[in-house]
C-alpha positions in Angstrom: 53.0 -7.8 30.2 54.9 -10.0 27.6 56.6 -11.6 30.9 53.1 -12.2 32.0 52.1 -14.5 29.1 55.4 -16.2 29.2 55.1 -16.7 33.0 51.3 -18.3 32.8 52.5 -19.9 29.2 55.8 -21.9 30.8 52.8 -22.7 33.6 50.7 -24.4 31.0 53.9 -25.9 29.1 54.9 -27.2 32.3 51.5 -29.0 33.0 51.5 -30.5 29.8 55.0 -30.9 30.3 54.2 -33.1 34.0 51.2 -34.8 32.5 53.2 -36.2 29.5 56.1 -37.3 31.1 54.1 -39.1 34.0 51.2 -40.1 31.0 54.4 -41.7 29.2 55.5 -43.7 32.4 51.8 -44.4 33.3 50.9 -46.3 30.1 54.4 -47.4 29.9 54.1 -49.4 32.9 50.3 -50.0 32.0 51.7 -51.9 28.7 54.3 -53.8 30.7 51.8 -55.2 33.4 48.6 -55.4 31.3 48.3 -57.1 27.5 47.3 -54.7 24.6 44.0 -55.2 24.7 43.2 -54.1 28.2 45.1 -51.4 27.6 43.4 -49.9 24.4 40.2 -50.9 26.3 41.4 -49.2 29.0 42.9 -46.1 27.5 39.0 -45.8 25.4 37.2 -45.8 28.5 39.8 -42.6 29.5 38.9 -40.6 26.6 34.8 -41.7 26.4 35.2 -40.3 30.4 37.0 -36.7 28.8 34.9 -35.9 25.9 31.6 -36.8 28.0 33.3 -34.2 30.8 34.0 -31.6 28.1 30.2 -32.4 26.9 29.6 -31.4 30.7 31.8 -28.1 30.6 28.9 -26.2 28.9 31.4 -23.9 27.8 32.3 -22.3 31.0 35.7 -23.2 30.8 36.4 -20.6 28.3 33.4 -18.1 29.7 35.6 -17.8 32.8 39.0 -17.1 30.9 37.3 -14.5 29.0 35.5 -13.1 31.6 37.5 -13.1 35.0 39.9 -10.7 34.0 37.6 -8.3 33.8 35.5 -9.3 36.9 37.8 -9.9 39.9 35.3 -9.2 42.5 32.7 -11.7 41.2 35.6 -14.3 40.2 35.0 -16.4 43.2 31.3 -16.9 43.0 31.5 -17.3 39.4 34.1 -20.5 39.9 32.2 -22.3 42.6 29.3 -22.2 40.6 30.9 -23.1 37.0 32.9 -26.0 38.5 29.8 -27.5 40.1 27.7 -26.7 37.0 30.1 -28.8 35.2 30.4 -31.5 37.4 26.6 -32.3 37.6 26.4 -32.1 33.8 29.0 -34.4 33.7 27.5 -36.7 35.8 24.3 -37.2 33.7 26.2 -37.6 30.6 28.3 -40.3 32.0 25.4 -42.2 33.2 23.6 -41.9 29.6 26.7 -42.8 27.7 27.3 -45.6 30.4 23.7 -47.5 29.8 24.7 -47.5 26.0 28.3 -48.5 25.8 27.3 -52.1 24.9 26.0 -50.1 21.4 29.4 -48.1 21.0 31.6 -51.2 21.9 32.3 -54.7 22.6 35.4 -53.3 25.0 33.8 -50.9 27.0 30.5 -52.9 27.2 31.2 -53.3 31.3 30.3 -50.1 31.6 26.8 -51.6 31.9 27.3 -54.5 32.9 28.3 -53.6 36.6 27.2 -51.1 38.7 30.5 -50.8 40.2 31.9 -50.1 36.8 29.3 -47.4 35.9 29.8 -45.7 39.4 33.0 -45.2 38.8 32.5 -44.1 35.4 30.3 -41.5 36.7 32.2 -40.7 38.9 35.1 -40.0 37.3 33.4 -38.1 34.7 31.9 -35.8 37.4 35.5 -34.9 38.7 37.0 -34.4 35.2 34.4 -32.0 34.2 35.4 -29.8 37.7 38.5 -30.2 36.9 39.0 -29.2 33.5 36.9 -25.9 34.0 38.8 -25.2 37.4 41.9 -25.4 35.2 40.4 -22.9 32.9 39.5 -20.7 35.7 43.1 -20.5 36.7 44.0 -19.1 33.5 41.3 -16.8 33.4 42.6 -14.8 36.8 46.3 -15.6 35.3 47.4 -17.9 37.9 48.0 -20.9 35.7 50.4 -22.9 38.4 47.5 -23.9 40.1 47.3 -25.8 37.5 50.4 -27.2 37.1 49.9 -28.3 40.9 46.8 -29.3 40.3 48.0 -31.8 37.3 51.0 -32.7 39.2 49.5 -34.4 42.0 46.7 -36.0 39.3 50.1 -37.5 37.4 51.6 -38.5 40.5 48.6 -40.0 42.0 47.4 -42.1 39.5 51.2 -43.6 38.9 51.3 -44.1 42.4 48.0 -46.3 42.3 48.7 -47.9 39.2 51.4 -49.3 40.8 49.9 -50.7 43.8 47.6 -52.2 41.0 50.1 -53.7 39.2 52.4 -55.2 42.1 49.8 -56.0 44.7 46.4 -56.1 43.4 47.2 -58.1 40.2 44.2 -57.4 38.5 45.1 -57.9 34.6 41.8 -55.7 33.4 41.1 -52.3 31.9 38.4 -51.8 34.8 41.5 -51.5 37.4 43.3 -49.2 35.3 40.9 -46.8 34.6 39.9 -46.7 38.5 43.5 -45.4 39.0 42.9 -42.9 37.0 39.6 -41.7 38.9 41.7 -42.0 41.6 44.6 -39.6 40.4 41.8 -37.1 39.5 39.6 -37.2 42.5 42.8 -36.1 45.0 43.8 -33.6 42.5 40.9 -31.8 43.1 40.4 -33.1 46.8 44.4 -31.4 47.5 43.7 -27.8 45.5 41.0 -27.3 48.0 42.9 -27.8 51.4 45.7 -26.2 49.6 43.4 -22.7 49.2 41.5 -22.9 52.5 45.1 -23.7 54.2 46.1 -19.9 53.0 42.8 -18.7 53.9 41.2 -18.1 50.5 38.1 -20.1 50.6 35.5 -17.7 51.9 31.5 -17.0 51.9 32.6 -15.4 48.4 33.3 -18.6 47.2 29.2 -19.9 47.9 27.7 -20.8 44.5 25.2 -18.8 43.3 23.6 -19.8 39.7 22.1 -16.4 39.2 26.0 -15.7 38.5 25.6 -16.7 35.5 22.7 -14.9 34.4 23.1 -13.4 30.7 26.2 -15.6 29.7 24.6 -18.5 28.5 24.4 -17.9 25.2 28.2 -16.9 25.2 29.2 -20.5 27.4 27.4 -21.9 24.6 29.1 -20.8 21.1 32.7 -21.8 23.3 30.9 -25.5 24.1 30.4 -25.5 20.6 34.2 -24.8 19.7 35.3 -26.5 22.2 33.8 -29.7 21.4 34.7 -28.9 17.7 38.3 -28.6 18.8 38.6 -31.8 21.4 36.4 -33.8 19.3 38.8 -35.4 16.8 41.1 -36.3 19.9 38.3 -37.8 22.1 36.5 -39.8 19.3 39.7 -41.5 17.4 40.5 -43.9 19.7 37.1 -44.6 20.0 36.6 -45.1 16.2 40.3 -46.8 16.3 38.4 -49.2 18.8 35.6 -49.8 16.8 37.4 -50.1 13.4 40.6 -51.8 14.0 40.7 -53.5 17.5 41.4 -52.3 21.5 44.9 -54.0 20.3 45.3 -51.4 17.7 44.0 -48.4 19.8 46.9 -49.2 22.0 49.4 -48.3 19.7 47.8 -45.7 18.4 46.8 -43.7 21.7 50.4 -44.1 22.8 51.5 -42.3 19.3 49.0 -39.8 19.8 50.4 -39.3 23.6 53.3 -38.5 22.2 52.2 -36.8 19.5 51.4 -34.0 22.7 53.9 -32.9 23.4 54.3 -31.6 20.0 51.4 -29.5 20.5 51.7 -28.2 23.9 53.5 -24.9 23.2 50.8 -23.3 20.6 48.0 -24.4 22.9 49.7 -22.7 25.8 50.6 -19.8 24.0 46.8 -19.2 22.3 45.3 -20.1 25.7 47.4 -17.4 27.8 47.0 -15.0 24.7 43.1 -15.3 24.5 43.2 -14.2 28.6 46.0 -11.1 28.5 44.0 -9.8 25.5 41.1 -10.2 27.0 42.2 -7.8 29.6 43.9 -5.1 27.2 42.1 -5.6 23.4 44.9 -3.0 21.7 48.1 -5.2 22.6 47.1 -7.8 20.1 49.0 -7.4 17.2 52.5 -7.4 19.0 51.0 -10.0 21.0 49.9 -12.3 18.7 53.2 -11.7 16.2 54.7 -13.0 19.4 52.7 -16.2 19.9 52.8 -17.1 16.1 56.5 -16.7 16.0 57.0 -18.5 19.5 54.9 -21.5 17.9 55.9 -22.1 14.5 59.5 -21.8 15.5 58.8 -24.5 17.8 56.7 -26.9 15.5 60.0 -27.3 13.1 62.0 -28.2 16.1 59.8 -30.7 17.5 58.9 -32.4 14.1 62.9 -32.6 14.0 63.0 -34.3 17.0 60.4 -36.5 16.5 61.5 -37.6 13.1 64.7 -38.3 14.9 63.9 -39.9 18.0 60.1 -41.4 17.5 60.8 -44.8 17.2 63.1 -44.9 20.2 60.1 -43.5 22.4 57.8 -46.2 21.1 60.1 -48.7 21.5 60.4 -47.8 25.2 56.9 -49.2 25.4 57.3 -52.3 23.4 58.5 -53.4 20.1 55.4 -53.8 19.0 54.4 -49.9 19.7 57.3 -49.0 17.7 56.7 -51.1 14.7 53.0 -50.4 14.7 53.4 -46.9 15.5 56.1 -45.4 14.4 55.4 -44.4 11.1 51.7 -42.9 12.6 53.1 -40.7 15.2 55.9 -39.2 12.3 52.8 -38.2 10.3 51.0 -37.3 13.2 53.5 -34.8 14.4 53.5 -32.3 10.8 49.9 -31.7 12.1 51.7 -29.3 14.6 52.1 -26.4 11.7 48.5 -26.0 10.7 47.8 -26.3 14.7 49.3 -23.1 14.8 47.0 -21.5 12.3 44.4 -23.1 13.6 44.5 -22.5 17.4 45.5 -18.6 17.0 42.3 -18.3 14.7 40.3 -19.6 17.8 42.4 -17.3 19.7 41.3 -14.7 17.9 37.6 -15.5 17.6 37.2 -15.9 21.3 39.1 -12.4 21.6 36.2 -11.0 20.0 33.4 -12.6 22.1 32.2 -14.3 19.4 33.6 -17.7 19.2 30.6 -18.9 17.0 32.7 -17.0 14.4 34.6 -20.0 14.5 32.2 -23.1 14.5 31.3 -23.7 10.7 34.8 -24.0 9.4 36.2 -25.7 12.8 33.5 -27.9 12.5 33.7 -28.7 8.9 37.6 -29.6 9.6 36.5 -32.0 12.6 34.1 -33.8 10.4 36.9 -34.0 7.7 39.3 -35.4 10.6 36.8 -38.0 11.4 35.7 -39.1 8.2 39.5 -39.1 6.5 40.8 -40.8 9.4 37.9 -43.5 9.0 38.3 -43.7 5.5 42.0 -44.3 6.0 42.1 -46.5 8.8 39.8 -49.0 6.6 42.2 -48.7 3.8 45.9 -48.7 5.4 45.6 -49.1 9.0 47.2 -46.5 11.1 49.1 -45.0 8.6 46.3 -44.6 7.0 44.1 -42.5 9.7 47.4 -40.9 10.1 47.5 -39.7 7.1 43.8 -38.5 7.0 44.4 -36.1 10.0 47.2 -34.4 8.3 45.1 -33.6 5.1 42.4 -32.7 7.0 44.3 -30.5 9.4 46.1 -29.0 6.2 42.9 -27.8 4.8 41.6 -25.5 7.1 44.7 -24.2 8.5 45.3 -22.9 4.4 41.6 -21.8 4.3 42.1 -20.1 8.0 45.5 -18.9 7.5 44.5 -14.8 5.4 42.2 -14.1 8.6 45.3 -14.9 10.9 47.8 -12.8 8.8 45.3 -10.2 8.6 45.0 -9.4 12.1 49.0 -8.8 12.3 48.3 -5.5 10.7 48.0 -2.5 13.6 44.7 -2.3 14.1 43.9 -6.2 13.0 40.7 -7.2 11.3 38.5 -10.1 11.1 37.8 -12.4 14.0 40.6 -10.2 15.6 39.0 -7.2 16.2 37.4 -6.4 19.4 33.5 -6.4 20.1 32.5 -2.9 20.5 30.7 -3.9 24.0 34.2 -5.0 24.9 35.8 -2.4 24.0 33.5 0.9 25.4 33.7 -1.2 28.8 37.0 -0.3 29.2 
């Protein structure tokens, strides 16, 4: 079973893996063609677009990781209908948020301004939302390289259109480069489905049915809250970078924080496949979790080697400017990786349990310190200054998190660890 979680983890790693290498070259060539400003404009309407799809997720995402491997025969229903939950959601948010971007920012104003521009906003929100919880669902029935397929052909896409942008359409505006992206996305999904009906695996099992999800509401809802918690700090701050600095400034900061993930990408992988093999068999979770933890911290001192090493270089590929704006943010950035580990297998854990609202209060007090530290700092030293923020924030609660992770090492583990009884008699 170990080879299991290492198979569906290297899956994950190797998404991330695709997405950041192809993410680099995307915003690479984005910051050769276009100036900094479109750019940062650019790369804020990209995350307002995520964290209004992971708005739209409803917490599905996770319901289906936790609950697929223990309901095989329903698993197809159960997808159709999350994935299109999500992408109507997602839809209505994007439409909302896109009337009242002229209140949020100067940048992304255009939103409302041209119907075009808010279609495609939609739009893209809608097929994020799907996305992200198909992902999830791929986890949740352990076949995470559908994933890495799926995210592969999103990466490649969306450099492929970027380019024709670039060379062809010469349209020097964040508007072109965010329709790339929409792009990418929308034949992502568009080649997963002719992929699975090409082997024969789209069915009448596959018809939505939201009756499906009758009695897991209130369980999708304590993971939307997490999950929110968790993406939040990611989705808002270039946002409030935006708002508080300048799109200029965003751009050097969202390419440091692009980078700054592949630092993260193992302990994510590794809680994500751990929260679905324990899901399946509660008693393996000590030597599965004294697996993960190892795995992850081992790696976090060899990427913040590597970063403190090599850093500058990678901005520099980007620009001068990236590297001597960002530099010193993205070395700071990268010793948040150590308290990610604590703070990712505590989710682990709490989800294990079915009750991931075990989680919220102290997550959420960390986001709001994230926020309001990296505010603070970015008024008072710039980049460096948010920088530094997130690190003392991220510090806190992984030290306040860290006795309920070492507790459930023991053999029978405690805490958040332990399995609900439901869970547990059902087996």
């Amino acid at each position: 079973m170990n080879m299991r979680i290492f198979r569906n983890a290297v899956a994950l790693v190797g998404t991330q893996g695709v997405t950041s290498v192809f993410g680099f070259a995307y915003w690479w060539l984005a910051a050769r063609w276009f100036d900094a400003s479109s750019v940062g404009a650019a790369s804020a309407i990209v995350s307002a677009m995520t964290l209004i799809a992971t708005f739209g997720m409803l917490g599905l995402g996770a319901l289906l990781i936790g609950h697929l491997p223990r309901n095989r025969a329903r698993a197809p229903q159960l997808i159709t209908t999350a994935v299109l939950v999500a992408g109507g959601a997602s839809a209505a948010l994007a439409v909302v948020f896109a009337l009242a971007s002229p209140l949020v920012s100067r940048e992304i104003a255009a939103l409302a301004a041209h119907l075009d521009h808010l279609l495609i906003f939609t739009l893209g929100a809608a097929l994020t939302g799907m996305s992200l919880v198909l992902d999830q669902a791929a986890v949740g029935v352990m076949r995470s390289s559908l994933q890495l397929w799926r995210n592969t052909i999103f990466s490649v896409v969306k450099l492929a259109a970027l380019v024709a942008v670039g060379m062809w359409l010469a349209r020097s505006d964040s508007y072109a480069i965010f329709v790339t992206w929409v792009i990418g996305v929308g034949v992502s999904l568009a080649a997963i489905v002719a992929l699975e009906a090409r082997q024969g695996k789209l069915n009448r099992r596959y018809r939505p049915e939201l009756r499906s999800l009758s009695g897991m509401q209130r369980e999708a809802l304590a993971h939307h809250g997490l999950n929110l918690i968790l993406l939040g700090p990611g989705l808002f701050l270039p946002l409030i970078v935006t708002a508080l600095l300048s799109a200029e400034m965003n751009a050097y900061f969202y390419t440091a924080w692009m980078l700054n993930g592949f630092v993260t990408v193992v302990p994510v992988a590794l809680t994500t496949v751990l929260f679905a093999a324990v899901s399946e068999a509660p008693a393996t979770l000590p030597q599965r979790l004294r697996l993960t933890l190892g795995a992850s911290l081992a790696y976090g001192v060899a990427a913040i080697l590597v970063i403190a090493v090599a850093g500058r270089w990678l901005l520099g590929l980007f620009g001068p400017n990236y590297a001597e704006e960002g530099a010193t943010a993205l070395t700071i950035l990268t010793l948040t990786v150590i308290p990610l580990v604590i703070t990712e297998h505590f989710v682990a854990l709490a989800r294990i349990s079915r009750r991931p609202g075990r989680a919220t209060v102290p997550l959420g007090i960390s986001t709001l310190l994230k926020l309001v530290f990296a505010a603070v700092g970015a008024k008072v030293a710039g980049l460096m200054g948010l920088s530094i923020g997130i690190l003392l924030a991220s510090t806190a609660i992984a030290l306040y998190l860290l006795p309920s992770v070492l507790r459930a090492l023991g053999p029978l583990g405690a805490g958040p660890a332990q399995p609900a009884k439901g869970q547990q008699s059902a087996r």
